[in-house]
N, C-alpha and C positions, 0 to 999 in steps of 0.2 A: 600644225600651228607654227608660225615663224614667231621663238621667241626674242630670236636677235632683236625684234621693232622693240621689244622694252627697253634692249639696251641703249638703241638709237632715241626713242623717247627718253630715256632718264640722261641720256647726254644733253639734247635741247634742254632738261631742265635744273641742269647743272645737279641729279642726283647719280647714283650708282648705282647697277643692278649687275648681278652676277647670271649670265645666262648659261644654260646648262645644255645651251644644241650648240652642238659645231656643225653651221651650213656656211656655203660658200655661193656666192652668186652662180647660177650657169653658165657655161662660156654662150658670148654672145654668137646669133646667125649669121653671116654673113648674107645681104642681101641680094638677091640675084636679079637679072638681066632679063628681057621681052624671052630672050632664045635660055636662060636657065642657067648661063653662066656666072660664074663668081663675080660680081664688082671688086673691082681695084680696092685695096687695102684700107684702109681709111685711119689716119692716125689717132687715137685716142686722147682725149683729154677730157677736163674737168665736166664739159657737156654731158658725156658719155655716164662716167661715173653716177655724174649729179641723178641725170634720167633712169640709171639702173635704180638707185635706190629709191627713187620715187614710184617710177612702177610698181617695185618689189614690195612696198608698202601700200601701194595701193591696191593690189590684185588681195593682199593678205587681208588688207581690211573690207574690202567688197567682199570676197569667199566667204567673210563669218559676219557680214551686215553689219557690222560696227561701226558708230557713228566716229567721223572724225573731223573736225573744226579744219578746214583748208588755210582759213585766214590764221590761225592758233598759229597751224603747225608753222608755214612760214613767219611767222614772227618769231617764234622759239629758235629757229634757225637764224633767223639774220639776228638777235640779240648774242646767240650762242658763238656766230663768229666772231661777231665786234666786240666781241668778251665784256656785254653790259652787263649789269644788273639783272635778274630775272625778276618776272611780272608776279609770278607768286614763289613764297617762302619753300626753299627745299624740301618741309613737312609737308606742303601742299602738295609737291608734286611724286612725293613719295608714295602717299596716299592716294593720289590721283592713280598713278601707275600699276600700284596694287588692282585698285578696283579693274583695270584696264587688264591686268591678269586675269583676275576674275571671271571676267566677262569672257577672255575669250578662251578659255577652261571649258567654261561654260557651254561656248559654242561647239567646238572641239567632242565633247560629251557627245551634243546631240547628234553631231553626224557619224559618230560613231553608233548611235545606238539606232539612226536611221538604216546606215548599210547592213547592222545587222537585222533588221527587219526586212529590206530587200534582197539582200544575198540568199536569206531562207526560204524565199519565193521560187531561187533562180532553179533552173532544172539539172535535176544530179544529186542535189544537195539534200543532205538527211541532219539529222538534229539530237544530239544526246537529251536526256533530262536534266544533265548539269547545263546545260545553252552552249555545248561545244557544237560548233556546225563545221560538214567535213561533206566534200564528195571525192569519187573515184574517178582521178585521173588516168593510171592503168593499173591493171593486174599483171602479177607473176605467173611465170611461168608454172604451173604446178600447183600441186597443194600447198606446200611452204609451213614454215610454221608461224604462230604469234608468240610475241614477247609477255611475258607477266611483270609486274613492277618490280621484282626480283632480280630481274634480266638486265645484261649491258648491252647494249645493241651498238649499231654502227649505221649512221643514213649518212645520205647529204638531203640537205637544205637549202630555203633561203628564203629570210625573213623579211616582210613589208609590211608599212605602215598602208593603213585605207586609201592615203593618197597616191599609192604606188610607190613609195620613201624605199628604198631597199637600206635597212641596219644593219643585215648580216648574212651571208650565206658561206656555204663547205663549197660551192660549185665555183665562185671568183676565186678561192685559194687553192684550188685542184687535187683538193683529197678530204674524203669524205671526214666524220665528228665521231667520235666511241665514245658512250656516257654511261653511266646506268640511270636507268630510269626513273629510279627513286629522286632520282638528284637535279629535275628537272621540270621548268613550270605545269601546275596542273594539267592547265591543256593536250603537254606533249605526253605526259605521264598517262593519262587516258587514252589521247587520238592513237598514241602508237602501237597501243593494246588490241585494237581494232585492224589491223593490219597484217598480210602477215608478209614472209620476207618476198622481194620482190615489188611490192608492192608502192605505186606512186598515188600519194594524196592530197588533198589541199585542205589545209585545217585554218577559219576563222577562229579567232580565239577571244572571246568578250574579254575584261580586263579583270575582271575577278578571278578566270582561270590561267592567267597570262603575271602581268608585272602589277597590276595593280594601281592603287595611286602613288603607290612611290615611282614608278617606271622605272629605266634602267639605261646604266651605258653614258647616258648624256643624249643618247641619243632614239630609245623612247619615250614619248612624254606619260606625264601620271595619265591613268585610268584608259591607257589607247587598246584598241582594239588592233588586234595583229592578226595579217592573213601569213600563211608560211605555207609552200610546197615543199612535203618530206617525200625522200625514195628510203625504204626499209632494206638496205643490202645485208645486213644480218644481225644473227644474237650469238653472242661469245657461246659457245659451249655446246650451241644446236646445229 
C-alpha cells in the first residue's frame, strides 16, 4: 500500500498527515527505438513529474478498487496551488482521509490473506499449525544440525513484502546476521527450528507471527504478510 497518496491527499486538503513509508518514485524507462535502442535524453520538467504522480496514484488506487472522484481531485489540486480557500473545512478532510486509510488497510488485509491462501496451494509448500507456511528451497550438505530457541544462530536473508518490496536483507550488506532466536519474530523463531544448518528456506509469515499491527521499521505496514528467504549457515556452539 502507497501511504505517501495520504500525504499527497491531505496536501490538496490543506490537512497534515504524517506518513510512516519512505518510498521514492522508480527511476523512469527510457524509451526505445523500432531496432531497441535508447532514445535521445529527453529533458525533464513539470510534465514529467506532474504524470509520474498521477500514475503513481492511480495504479495505487486501481490495485485496491478504491473509488476516487477524478473531477475532486483535480480541483483540490488547482485550488491547492492558487492557494484558495478549500471546498470543505480541514475537519472534513481530516476525516475523509482517515476513512481513506481505512479502507485501504482494508484492502491491503485482503490481499494478504488471499496470497496466503494461494501460496499454500503452490507446490513445495507445507504449513505449521501456527499458519507458518515454508518450502524447501535447498538442503545441506549432510545431516547438520537444528537450532532450539535457546540457540544463536547465524543465516543470511532477505525480507519482502507480497508485492515483492524488499525491507531487508544480510545478502545487499555482504555478511550474514547472528541473533539468538529467542529474540526474534515468531515466525523466525519457529521456521528456523525446522531447519537444520545448511539449509535454504522460504518462510511466508501471516502477521500474527511476524510484526503484527503495529508493523515495523517505517517500512512494514500493520498487519503485512511477509515472505523471507533464510540460508541457516550456523549455531554458535554446534
Amino acid at each position: 500500500m502507497k501511504i505517501r497518496l495520504l500525504a499527497i491527499a491531505a496536501l490538496l486538503c490543506s490537512a497534515s498527515l504524517t506518513s510512516n513509508a519512505q518510498e521514492t518514485l522508480p527511476a523512469a524507462t527510457p524509451p526505445t527505438g523500432p531496432a531497441g535502442a535508447a532514445a535521445p535524453a529527453e529533458k525533464l520538467d513539470a510534465r514529467h513529474w506532474s504524470y509520474a504522480i498521477g500514475i503513481d496514484m492511480g495504479k495505487s488506487f486501481g490495485a485496491n478498487k478504491l473509488p476516487l472522484d477524478l473531477d475532486s481531485l483535480v480541483a483540490g489540486l488547482k485550488d491547492g496551488i492558487a492557494g484558495k480557500d478549500p471546498q470543505y473545512s480541514p475537519e472534513v478532510c481530516a476525516q475523509a482521509l482517515q476513512q481513506l486509510a481505512t479502507q485501504q488497510m482494508s484492502a491491503m488485509q485482503e490481499k494478504d490473506k488471499q496470497f496466503l491462501v494461494t501460496n499454500a496451494k503452490a507446490e513445495g509448500v507445507q504449513a505449521t499449525p501456527s499458519g507458518l507456511q515454508y518450502k524447501v528451497i535447498s538442503k545441506g550438505k549432510g545431516a547438520g544440525a537444528s537450532p532450539t530457541k535457546a540457540d544463536t544462530v547465524t543465516v543470511h536473508y532477505r525480507g519482502k513484502l507480497i508485492d515483492g518490496t524488499v525491507f531487508d536483507e544480510s545478502y545487499g550488506r555482504g555478511e550474514p546476521t547472528t541473533f539468538p532466536l529467542s529474540g526474534v519474530i515468531p515466525g523466525w523463531t519457529e521456521g528456523l527450528q525446522l531447519m537444520k544448518v545448511g539449509d535454504k528456506y522460504e518462510f511466508v509469515i501471516p502477521a500474527e507471527l511476524g510484526y503484527g499491527a503495529r508493523g515495523a521499521g517505517g517500512l512494514i505496514p500493520p498487519n503485512a504478510t511477509l515472505v523471507f528467504e533464510v540460508e541457516l549457515l550456523g549455531i554458535k556452539g554446534k
